[in-house]
BALOBA-1460 file (C-alpha; in Angstrom, 3 decimals):
// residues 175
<rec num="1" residu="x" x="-33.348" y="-15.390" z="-44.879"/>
<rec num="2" residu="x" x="-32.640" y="-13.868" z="-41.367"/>
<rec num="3" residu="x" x="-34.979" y="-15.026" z="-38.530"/>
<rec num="4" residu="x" x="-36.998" y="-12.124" z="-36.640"/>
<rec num="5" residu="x" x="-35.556" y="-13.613" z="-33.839"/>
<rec num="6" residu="x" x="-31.924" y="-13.240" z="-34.441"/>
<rec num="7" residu="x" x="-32.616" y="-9.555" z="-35.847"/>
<rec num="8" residu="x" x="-34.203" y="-8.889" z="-32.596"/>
<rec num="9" residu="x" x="-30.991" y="-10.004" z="-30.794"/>
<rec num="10" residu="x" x="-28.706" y="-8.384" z="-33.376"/>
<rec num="11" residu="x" x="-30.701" y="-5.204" z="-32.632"/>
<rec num="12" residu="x" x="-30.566" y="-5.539" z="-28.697"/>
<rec num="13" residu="x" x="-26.972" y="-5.912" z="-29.412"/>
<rec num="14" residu="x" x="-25.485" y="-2.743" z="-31.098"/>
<rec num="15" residu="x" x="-27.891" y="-1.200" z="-28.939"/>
<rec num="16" residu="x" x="-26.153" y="-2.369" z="-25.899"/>
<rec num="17" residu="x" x="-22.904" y="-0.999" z="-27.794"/>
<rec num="18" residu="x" x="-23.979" y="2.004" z="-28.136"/>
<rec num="19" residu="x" x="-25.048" y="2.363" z="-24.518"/>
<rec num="20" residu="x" x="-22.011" y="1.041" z="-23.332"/>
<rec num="21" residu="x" x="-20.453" y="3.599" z="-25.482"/>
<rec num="22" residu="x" x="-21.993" y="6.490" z="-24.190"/>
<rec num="23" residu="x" x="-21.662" y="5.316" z="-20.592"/>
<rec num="24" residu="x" x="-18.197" y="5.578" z="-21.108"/>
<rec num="25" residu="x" x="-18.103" y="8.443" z="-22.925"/>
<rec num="26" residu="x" x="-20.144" y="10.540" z="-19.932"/>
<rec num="27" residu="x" x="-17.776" y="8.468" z="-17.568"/>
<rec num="28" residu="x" x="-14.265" y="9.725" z="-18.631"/>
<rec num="29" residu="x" x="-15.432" y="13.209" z="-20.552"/>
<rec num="30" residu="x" x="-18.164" y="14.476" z="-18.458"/>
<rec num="31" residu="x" x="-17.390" y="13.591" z="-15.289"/>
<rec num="32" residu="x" x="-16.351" y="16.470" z="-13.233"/>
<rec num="33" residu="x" x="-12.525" y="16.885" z="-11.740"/>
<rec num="34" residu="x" x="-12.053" y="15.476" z="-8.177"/>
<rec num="35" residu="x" x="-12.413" y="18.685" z="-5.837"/>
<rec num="36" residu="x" x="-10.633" y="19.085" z="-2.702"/>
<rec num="37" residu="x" x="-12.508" y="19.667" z="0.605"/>
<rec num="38" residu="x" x="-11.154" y="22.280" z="2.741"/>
<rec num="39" residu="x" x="-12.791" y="23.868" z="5.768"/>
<rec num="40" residu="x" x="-12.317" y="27.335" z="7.243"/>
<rec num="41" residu="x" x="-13.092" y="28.160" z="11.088"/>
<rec num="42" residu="x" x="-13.359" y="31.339" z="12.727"/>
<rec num="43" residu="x" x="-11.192" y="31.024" z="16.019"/>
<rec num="44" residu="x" x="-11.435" y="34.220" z="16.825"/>
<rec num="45" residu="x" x="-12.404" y="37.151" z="15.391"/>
<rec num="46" residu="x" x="-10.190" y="38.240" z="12.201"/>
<rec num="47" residu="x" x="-8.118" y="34.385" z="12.831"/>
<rec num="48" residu="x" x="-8.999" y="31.853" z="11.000"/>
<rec num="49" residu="x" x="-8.328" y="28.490" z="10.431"/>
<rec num="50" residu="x" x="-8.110" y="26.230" z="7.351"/>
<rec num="51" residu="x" x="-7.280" y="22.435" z="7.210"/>
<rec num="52" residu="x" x="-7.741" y="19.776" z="5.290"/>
<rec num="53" residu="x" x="-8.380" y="15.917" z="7.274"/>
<rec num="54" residu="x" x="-8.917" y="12.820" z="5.927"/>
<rec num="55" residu="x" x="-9.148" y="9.053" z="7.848"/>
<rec num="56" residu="x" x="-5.950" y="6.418" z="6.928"/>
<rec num="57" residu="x" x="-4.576" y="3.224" z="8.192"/>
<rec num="58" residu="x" x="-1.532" y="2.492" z="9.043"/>
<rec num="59" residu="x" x="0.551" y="-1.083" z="8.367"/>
<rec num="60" residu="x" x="-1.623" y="-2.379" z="11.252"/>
<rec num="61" residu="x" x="-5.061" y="-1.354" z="10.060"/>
<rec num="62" residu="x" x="-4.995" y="1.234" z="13.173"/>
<rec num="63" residu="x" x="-7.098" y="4.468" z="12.005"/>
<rec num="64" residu="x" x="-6.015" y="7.505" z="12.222"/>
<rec num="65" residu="x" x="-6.773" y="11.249" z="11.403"/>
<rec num="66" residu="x" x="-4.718" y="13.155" z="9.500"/>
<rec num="67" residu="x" x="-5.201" y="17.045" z="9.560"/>
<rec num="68" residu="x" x="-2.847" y="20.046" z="8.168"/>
<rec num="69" residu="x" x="-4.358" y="22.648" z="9.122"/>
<rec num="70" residu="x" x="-2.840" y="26.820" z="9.138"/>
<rec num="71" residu="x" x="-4.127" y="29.407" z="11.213"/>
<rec num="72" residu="x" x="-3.680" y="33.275" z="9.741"/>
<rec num="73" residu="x" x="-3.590" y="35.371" z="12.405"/>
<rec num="74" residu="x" x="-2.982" y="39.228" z="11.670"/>
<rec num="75" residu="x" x="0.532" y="40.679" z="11.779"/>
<rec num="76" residu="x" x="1.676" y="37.069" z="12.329"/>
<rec num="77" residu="x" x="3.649" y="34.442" z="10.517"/>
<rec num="78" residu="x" x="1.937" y="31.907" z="9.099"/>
<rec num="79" residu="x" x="2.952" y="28.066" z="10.133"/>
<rec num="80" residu="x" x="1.472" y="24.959" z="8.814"/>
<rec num="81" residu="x" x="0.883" y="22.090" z="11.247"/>
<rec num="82" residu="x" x="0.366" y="18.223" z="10.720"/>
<rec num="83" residu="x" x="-2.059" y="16.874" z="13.708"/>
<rec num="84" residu="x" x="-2.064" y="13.178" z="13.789"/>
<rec num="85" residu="x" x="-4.491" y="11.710" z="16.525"/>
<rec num="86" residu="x" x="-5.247" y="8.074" z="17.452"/>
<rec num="87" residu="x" x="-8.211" y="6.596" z="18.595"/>
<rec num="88" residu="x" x="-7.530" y="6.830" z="22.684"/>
<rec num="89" residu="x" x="-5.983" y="3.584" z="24.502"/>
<rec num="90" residu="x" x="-4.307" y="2.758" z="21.264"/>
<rec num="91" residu="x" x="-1.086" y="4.264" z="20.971"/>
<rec num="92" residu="x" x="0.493" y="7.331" z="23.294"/>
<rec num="93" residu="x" x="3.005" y="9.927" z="21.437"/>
<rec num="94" residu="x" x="6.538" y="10.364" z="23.006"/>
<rec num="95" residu="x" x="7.577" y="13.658" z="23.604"/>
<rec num="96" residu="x" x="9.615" y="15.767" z="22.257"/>
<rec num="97" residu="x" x="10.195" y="13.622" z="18.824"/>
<rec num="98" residu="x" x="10.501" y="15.076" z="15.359"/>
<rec num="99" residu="x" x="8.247" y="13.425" z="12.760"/>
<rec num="100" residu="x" x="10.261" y="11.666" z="10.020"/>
<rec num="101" residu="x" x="8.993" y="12.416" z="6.269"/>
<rec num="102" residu="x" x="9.879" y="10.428" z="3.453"/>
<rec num="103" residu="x" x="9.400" y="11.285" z="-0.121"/>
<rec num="104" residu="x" x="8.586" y="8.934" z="-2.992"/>
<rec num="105" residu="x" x="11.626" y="10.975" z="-4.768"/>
<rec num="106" residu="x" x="13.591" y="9.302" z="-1.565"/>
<rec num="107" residu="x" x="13.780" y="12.599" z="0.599"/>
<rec num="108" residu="x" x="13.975" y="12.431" z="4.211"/>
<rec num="109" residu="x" x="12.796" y="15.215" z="5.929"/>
<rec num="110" residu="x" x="11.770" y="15.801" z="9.823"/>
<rec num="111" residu="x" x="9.322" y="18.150" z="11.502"/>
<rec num="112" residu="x" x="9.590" y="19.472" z="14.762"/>
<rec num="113" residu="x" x="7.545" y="18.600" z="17.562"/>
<rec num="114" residu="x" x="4.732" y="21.298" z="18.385"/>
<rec num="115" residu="x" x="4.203" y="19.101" z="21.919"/>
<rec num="116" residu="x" x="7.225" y="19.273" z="23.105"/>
<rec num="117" residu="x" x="6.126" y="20.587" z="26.157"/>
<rec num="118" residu="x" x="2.327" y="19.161" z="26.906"/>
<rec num="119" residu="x" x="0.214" y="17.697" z="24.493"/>
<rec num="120" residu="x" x="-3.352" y="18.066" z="24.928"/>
<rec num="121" residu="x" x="-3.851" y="14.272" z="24.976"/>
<rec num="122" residu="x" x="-1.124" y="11.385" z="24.739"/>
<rec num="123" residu="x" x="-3.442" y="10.132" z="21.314"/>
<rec num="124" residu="x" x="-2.257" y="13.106" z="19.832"/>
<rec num="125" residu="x" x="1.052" y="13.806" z="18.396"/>
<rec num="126" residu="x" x="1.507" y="17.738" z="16.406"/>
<rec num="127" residu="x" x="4.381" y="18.946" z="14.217"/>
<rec num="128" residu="x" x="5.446" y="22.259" z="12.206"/>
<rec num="129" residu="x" x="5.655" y="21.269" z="8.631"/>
<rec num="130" residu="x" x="6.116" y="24.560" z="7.386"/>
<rec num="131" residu="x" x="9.707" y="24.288" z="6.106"/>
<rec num="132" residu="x" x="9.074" y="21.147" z="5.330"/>
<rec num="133" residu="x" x="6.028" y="21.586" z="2.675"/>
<rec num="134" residu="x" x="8.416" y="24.213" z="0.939"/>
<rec num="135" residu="x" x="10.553" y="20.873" z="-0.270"/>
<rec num="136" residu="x" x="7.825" y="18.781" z="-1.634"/>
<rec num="137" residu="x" x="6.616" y="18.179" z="-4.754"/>
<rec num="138" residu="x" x="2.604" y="17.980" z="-4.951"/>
<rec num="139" residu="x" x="2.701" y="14.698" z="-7.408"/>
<rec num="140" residu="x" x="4.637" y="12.255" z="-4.866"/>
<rec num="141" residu="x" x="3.405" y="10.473" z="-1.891"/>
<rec num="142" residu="x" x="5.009" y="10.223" z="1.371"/>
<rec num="143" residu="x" x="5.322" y="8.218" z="4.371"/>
<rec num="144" residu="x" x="4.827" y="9.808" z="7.516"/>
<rec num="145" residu="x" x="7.286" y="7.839" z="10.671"/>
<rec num="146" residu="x" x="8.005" y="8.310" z="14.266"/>
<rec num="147" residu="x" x="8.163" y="5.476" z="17.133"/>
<rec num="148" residu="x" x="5.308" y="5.920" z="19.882"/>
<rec num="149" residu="x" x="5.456" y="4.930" z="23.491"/>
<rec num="150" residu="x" x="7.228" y="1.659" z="23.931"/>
<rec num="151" residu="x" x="9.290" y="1.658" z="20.826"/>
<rec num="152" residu="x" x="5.945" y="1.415" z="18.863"/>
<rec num="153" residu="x" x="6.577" y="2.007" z="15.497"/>
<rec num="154" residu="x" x="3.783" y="4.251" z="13.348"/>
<rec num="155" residu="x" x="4.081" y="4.483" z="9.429"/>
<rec num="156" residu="x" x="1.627" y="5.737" z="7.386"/>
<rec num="157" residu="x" x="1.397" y="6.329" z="3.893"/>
<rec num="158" residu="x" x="-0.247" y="9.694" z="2.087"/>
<rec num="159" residu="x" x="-1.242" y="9.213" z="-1.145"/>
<rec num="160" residu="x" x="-0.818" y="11.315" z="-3.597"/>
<rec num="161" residu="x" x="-4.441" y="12.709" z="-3.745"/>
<rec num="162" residu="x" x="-4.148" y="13.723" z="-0.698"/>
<rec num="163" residu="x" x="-0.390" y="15.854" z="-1.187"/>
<rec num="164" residu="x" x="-1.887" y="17.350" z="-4.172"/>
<rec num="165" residu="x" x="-5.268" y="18.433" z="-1.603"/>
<rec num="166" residu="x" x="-2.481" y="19.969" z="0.856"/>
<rec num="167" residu="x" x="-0.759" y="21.909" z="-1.599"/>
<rec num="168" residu="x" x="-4.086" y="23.815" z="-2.667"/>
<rec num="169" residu="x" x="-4.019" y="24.574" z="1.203"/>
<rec num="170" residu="x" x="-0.832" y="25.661" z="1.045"/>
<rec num="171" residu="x" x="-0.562" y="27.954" z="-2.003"/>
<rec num="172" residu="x" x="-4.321" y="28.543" z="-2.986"/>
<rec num="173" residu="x" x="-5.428" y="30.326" z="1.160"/>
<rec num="174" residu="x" x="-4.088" y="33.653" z="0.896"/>
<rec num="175" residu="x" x="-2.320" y="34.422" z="4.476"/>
């Protein structure tokens, strides 16, 4: 004969299955997709400006911002840029100095420096990755290099969410 007790457990139990079992059920089939956040601005009227900018660390836990970003402006070319901006004091850009970008396919590509004659603060270095973003592949990462003032070395690492977020920018904006 079966204690009431150790029904009462054997009940709690394969109703804690079955919970567990629908949690993660809703968890991997019900969940939606991971959505991209881009943002539009209005520069002017009829330009407009889309980017995408997201917060990493490089190898020495130094923060910095990340943003590709394309302005359309009518009659125009469009070019993709690649902002990268330090917090101030930390680390000055050297320029002129193309941006070194390595592929997890082992491409090395560079991008020109947009700065090469003033930059609107040494914290902030700006490059034309146009041609560049025509060579990638949107499921690899890539590590972003070039040496700051003093022989400073910066390397930081984009994962692949984040390729895969500039690539919508890329081919889903209409120019």
């Amino acid at each position: 004969m079966v204690h009431p007790i150790q029904r009462y457990f054997s009940l709690l139990l394969t109703l804690g299955r079955f919970l567990l079992v629908l949690l993660l059920f809703q968890a991997t089939f019900l969940t939606p997709p991971a959505v991209a956040v881009l943002r539009q601005h209005q520069d002017a009227p009829g330009i407009m400006r889309y980017h995408s900018q997201e917060s990493l660390k490089d190898e020495s836990g130094r923060t910095w911002q990340v943003v590709l970003f394309k302005k359309i402006i009518p009659g125009q070319s469009t070019r993709l840029n690649l902002r990268l901006v330090g917090f101030p004091g930390m680390a000055d850009f050297t320029h002129p100095q193309f941006l070194e970008i390595a592929t997890a396919g082992g491409k090395l590509l560079t991008a020109p420096d947009v700065f090469a004659q003033e930059a609107p603060a040494p914290n902030v270095g700006q490059y034309d990755v146009t041609d560049v973003f025509a060579k990638l592949q949107a499921d690899e990462s890539l590590i972003l290099s070039i040496s700051l003032n003093h022989g400073q070395p910066l390397s930081l690492t984009i994962p692949k969410s984040l390729v895969s977020e500039w690539q919508l920018l890329i081919t889903e904006i209409e120019t």
